[in-house]
N, CA and C atoms as an extended XYZ file, in Angstrom:
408
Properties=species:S:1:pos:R:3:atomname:S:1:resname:S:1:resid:I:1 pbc="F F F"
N         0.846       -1.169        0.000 N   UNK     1
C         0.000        0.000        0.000 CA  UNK     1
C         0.896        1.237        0.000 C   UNK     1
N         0.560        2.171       -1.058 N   UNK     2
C         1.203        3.439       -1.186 CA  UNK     2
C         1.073        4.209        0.146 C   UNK     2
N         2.196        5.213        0.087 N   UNK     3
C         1.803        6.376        1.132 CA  UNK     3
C         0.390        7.145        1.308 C   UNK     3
N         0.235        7.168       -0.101 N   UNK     4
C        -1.308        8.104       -0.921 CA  UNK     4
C        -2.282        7.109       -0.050 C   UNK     4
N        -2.010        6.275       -0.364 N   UNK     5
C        -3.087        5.159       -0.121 CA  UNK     5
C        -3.588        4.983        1.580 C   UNK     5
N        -2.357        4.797        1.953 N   UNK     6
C        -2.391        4.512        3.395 CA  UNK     6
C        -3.498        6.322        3.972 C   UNK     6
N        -3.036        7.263        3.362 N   UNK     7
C        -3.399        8.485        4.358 CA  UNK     7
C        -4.787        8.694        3.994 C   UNK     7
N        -5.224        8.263        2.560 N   UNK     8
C        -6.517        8.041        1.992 CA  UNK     8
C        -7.808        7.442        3.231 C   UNK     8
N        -6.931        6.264        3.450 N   UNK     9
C        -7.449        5.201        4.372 CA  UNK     9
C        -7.805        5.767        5.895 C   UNK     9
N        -6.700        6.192        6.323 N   UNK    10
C        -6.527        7.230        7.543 CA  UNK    10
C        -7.576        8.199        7.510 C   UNK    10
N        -7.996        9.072        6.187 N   UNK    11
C        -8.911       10.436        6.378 CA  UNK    11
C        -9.954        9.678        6.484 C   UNK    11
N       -10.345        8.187        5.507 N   UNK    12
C       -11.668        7.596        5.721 CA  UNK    12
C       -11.945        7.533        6.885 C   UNK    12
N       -11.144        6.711        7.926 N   UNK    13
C       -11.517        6.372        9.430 CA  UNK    13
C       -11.767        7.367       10.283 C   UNK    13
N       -11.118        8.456        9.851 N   UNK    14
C       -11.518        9.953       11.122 CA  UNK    14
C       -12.837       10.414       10.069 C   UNK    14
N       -12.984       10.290        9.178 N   UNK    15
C       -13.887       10.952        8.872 CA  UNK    15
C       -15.502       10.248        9.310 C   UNK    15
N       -15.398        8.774        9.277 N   UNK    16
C       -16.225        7.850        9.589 CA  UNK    16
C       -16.540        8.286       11.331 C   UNK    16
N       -15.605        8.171       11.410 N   UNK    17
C       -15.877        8.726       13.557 CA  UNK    17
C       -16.217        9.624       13.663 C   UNK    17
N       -15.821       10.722       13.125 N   UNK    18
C       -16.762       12.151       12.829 CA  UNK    18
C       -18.188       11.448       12.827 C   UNK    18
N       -18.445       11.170       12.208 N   UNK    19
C       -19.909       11.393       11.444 CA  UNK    19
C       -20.444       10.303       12.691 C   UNK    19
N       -19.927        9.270       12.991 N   UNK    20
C       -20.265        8.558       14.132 CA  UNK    20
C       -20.505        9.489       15.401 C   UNK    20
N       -19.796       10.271       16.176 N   UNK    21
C       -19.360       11.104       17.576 CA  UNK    21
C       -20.537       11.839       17.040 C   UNK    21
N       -21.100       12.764       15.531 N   UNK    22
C       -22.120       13.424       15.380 CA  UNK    22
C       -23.339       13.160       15.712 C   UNK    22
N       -23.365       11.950       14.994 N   UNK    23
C       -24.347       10.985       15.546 CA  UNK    23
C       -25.140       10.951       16.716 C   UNK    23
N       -24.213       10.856       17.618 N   UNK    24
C       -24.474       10.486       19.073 CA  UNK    24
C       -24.895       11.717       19.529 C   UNK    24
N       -23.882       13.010       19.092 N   UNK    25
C       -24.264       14.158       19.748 CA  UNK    25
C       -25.670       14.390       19.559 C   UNK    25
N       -26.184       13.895       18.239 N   UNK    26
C       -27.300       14.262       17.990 CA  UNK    26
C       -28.649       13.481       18.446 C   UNK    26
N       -28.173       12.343       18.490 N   UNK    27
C       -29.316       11.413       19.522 CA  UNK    27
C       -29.256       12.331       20.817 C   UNK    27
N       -28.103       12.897       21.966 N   UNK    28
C       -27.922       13.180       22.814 CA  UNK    28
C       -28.615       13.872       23.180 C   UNK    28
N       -28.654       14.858       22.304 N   UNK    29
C       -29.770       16.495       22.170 CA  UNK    29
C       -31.273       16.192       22.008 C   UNK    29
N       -30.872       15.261       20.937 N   UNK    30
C       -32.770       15.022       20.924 CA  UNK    30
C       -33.359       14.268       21.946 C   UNK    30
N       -32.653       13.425       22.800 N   UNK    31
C       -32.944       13.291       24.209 CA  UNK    31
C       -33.559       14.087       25.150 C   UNK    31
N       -32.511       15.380       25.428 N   UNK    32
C       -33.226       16.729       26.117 CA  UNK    32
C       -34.208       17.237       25.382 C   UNK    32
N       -34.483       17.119       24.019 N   UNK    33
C       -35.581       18.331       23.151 CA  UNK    33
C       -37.044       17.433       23.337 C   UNK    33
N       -36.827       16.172       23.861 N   UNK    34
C       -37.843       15.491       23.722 CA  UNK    34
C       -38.561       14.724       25.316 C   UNK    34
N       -37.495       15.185       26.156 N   UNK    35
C       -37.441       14.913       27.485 CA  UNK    35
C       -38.512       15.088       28.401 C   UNK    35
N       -39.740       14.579       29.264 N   UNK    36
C       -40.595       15.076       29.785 CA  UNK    36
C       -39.521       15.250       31.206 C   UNK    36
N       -40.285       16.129       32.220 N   UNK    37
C       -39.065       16.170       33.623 CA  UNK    37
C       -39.013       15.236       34.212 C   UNK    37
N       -38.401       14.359       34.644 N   UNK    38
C       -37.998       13.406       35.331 CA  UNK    38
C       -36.874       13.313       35.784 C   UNK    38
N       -36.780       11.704       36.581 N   UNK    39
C       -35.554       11.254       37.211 CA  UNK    39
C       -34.496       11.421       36.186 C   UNK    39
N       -34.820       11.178       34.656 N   UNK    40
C       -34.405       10.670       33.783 CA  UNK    40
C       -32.773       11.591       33.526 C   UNK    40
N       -33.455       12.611       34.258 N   UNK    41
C       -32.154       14.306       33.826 CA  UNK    41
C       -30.851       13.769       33.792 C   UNK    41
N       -30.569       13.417       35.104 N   UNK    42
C       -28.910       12.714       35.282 CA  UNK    42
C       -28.469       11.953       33.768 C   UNK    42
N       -29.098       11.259       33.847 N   UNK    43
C       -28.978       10.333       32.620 CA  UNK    43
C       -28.515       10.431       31.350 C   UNK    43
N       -29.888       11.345       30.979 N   UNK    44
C       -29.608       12.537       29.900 CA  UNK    44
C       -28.591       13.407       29.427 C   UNK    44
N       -27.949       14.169       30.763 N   UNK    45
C       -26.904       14.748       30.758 CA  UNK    45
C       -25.764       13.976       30.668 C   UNK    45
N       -25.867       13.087       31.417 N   UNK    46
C       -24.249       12.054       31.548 CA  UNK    46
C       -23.882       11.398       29.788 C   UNK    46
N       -25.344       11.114       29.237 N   UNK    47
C       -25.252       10.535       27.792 CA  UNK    47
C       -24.713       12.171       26.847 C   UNK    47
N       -25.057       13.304       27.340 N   UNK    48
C       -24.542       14.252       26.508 CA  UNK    48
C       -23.159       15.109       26.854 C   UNK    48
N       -22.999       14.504       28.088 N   UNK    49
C       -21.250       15.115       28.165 CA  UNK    49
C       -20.255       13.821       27.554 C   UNK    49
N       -20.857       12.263       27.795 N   UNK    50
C       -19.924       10.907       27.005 CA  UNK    50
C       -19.754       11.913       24.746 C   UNK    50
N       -21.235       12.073       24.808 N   UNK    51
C       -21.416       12.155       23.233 CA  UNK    51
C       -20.522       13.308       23.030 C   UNK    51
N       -20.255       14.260       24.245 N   UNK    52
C       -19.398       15.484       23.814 CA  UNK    52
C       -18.042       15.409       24.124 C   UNK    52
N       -17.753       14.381       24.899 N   UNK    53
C       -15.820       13.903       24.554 CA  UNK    53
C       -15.902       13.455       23.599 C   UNK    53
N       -16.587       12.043       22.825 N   UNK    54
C       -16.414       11.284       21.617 CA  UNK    54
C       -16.551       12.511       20.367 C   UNK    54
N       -17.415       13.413       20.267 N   UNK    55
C       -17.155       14.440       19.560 CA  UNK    55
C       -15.528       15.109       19.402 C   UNK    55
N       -15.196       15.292       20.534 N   UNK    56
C       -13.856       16.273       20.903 CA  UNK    56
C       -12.626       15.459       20.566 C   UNK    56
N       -12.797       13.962       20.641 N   UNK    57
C       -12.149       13.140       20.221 CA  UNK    57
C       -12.010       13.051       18.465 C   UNK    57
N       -13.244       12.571       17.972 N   UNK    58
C       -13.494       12.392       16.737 CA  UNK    58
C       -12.617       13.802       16.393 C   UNK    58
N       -12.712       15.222       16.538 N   UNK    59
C       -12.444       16.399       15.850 CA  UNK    59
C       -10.995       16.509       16.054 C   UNK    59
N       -10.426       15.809       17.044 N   UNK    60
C        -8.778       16.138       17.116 CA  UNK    60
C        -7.935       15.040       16.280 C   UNK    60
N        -8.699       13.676       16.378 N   UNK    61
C        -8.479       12.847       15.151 CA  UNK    61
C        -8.264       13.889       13.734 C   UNK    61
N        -9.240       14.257       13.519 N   UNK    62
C        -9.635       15.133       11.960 CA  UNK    62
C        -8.532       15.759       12.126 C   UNK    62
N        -8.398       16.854       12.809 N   UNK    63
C        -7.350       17.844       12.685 CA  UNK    63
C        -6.206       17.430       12.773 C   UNK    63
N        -5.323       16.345       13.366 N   UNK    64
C        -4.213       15.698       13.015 CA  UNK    64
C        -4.115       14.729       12.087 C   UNK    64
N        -5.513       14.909       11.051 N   UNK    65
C        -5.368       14.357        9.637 CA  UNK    65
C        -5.131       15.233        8.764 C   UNK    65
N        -5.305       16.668        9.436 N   UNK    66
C        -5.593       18.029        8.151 CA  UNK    66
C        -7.095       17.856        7.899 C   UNK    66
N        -7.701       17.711        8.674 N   UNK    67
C        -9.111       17.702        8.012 CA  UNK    67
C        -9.786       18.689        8.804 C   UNK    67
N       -10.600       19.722        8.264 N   UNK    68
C       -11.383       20.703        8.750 CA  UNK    68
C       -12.770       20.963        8.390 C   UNK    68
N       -13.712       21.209        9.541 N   UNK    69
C       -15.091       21.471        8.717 CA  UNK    69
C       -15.646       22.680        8.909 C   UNK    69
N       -16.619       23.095        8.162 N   UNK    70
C       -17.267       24.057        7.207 CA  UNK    70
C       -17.417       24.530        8.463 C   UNK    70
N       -17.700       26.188        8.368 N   UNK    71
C       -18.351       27.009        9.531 CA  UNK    71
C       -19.642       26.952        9.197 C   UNK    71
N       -20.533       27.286       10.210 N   UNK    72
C       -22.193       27.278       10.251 CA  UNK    72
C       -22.130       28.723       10.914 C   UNK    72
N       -23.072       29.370        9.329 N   UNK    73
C       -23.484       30.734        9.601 CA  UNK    73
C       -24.554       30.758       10.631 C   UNK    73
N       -24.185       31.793       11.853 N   UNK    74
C       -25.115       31.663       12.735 CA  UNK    74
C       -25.364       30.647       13.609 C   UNK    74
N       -24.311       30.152       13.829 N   UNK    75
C       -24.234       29.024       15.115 CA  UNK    75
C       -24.157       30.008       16.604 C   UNK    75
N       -23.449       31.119       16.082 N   UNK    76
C       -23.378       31.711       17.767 CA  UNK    76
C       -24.611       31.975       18.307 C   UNK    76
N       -25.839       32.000       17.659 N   UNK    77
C       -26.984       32.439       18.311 CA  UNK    77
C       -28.473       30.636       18.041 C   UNK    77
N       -27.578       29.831       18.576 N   UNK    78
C       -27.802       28.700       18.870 CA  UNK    78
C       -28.182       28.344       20.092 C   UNK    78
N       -28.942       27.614       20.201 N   UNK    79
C       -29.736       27.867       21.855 CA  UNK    79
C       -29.535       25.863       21.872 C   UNK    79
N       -28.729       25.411       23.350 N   UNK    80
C       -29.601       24.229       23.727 CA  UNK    80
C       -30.992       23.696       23.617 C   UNK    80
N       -31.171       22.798       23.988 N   UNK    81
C       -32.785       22.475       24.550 CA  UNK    81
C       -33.500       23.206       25.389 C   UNK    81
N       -34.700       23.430       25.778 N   UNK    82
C       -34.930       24.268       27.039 CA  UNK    82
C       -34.579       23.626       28.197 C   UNK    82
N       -34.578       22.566       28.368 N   UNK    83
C       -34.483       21.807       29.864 CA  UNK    83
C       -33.209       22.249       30.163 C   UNK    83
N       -31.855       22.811       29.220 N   UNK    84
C       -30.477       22.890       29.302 CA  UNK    84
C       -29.962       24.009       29.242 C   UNK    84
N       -31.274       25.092       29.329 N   UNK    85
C       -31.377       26.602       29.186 CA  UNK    85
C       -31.122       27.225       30.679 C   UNK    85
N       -30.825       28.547       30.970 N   UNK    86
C       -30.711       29.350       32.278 CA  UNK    86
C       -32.577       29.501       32.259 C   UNK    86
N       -32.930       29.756       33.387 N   UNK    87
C       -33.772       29.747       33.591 CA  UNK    87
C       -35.324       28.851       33.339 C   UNK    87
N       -34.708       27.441       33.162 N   UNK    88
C       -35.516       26.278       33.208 CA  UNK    88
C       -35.674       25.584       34.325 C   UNK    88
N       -35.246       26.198       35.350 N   UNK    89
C       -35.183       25.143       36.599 CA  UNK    89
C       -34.465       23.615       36.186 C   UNK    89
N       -33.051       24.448       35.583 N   UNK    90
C       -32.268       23.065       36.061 CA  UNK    90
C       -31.880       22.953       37.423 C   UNK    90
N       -31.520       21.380       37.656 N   UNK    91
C       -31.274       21.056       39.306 CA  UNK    91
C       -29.584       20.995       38.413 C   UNK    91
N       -28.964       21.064       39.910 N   UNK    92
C       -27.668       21.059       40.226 CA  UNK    92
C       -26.879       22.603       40.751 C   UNK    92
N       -25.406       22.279       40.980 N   UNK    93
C       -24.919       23.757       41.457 CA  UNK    93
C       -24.848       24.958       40.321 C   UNK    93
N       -25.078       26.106       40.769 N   UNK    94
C       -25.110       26.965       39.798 CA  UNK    94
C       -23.417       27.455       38.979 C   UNK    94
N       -22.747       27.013       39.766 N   UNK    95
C       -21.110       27.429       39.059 CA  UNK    95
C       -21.019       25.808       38.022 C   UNK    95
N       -21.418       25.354       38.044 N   UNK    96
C       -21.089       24.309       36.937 CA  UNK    96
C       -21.654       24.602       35.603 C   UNK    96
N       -23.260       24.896       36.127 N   UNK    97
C       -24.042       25.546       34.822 CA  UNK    97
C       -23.288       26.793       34.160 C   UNK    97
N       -23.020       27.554       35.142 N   UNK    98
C       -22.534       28.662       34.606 CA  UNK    98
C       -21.195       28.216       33.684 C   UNK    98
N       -20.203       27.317       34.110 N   UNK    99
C       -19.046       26.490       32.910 CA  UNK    99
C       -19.626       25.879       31.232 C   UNK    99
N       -21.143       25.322       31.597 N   UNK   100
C       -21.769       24.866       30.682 CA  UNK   100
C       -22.107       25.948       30.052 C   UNK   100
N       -23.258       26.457       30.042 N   UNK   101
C       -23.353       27.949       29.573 CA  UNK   101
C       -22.470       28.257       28.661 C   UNK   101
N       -21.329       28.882       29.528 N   UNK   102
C       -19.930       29.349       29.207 CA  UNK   102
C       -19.300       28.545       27.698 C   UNK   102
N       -19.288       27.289       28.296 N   UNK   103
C       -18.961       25.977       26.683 CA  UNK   103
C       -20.038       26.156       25.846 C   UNK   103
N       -20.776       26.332       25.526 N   UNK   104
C       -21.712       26.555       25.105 CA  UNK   104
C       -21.912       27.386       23.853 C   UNK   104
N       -21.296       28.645       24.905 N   UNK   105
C       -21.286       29.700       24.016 CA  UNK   105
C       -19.740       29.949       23.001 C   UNK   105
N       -18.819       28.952       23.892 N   UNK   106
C       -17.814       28.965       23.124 CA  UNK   106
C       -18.048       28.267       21.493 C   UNK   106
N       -18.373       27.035       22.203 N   UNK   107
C       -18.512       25.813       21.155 CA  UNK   107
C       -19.756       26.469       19.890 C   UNK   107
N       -20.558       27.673       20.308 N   UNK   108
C       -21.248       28.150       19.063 CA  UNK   108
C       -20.389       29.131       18.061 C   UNK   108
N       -19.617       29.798       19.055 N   UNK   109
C       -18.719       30.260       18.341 CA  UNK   109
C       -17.576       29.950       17.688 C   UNK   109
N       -17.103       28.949       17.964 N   UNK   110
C       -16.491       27.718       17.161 CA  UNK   110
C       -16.896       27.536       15.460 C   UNK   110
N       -18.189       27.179       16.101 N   UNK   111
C       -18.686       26.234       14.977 CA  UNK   111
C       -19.113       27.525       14.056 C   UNK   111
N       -19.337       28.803       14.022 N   UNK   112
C       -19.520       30.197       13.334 CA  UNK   112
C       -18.290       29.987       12.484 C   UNK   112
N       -17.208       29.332       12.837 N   UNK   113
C       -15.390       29.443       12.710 CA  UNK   113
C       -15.109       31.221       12.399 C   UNK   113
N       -14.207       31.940       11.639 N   UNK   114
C       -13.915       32.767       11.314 CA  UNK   114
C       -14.842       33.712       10.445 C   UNK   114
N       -14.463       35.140       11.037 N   UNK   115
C       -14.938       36.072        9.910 CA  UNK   115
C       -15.272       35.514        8.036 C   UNK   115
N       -16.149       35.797        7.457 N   UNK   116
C       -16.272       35.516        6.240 CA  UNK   116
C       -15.412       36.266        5.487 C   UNK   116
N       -14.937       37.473        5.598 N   UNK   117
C       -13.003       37.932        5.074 CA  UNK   117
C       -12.098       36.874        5.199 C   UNK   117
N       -11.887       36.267        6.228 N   UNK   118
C       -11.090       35.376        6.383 CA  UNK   118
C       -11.291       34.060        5.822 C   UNK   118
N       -12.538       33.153        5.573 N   UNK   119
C       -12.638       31.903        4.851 CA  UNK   119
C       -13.359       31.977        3.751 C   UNK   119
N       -12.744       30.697        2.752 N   UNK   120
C       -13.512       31.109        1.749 CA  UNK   120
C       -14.700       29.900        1.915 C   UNK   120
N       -15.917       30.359        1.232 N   UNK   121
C       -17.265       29.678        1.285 CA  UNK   121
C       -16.884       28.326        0.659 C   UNK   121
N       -16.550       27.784       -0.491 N   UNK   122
C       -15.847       26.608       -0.655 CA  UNK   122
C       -14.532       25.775       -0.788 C   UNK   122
N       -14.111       25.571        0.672 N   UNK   123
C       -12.814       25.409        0.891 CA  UNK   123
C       -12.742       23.847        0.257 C   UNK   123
N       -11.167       23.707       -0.159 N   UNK   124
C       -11.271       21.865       -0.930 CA  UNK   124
C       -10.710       21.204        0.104 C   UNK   124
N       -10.760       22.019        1.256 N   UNK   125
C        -9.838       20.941        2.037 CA  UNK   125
C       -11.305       20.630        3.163 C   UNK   125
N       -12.278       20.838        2.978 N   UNK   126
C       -13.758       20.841        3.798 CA  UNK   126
C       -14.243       19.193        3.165 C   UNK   126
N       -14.233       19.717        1.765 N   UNK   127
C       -15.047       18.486        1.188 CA  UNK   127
C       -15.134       16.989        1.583 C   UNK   127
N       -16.510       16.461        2.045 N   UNK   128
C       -16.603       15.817        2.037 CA  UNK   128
C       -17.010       15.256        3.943 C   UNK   128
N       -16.492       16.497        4.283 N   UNK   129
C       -17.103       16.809        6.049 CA  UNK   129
C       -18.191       17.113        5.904 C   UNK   129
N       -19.150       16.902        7.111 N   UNK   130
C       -20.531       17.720        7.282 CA  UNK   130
C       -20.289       19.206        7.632 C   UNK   130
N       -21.244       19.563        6.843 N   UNK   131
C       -21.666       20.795        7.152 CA  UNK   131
C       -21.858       21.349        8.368 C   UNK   131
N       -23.258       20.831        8.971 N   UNK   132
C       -23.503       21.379        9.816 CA  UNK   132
C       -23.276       20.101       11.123 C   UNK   132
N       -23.266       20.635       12.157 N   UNK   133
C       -23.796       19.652       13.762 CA  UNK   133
C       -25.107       19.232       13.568 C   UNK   133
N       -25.573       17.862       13.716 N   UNK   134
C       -27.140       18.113       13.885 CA  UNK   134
C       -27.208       17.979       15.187 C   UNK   134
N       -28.260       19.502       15.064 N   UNK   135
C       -28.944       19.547       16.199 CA  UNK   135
C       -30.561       19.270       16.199 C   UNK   135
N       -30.890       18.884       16.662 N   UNK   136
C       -32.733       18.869       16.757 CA  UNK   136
C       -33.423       20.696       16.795 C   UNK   136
């Protein structure tokens, strides 16, 4: 197997876990969007901080392949679920929420990536990443 070949192989597998770690994030969310209140919360949450390392994982894979994905116009004004919102009567301490929150608002601004001066709308080194996060 060529060099070409071998790194070919390599972008397949991070790219496959991508789309896998997305996956999950996105079952994760639609968990909370669909959630009546219950015991169930702990649960919920614990399944959406696992789905948000395997995400963080999957994306550092990518990036020590050279692989990068598309910005999403208007991710910074992206809202959780309500159950995962300030002022939903979540249970737990309030300085943790406030870290969540905080990630939150990072990780929307993330996913905005850079000024539109700065990237171009069809990058060749994107192709073939998702577009967007699904979120519910």
């Amino acid at each position: 197997m060529s060099f070409s070949q071998d790194l070919d192989e390599q972008r397949g597998q991070v790219m496959r876990a991508v789309r896998q770690a997305g996956s999950e994030w996105s079952q994760a969310m639609r968990a909370h969007v669909l959630a009546p209140p219950d015991a169930g919360f702990a649960q919920r949450l614990r399944h959406l901080a696992d789905a948000a390392a395997r995400e963080q994982a999957a994306w550092e894979h990518a990036h020590a392949a050279g692989l990068q994905w598309r910005p999403i116009p208007g991710a910074e004004r992206a809202e959780p679920p309500y159950e995962l919102r300030p002022g939903s009567g979540r249970r737990g301490p309030a300085p943790l929420w406030a870290r969540f929150d905080a990630a939150v608002a990072a990780l929307n601004l993330a996913l905005r990536g850079p000024t539109p001066r700065r990237w171009p709308t069809r990058s060749p080194r994107c192709r073939g990443l998702p577009g967007s996060w699904p979120m519910p």
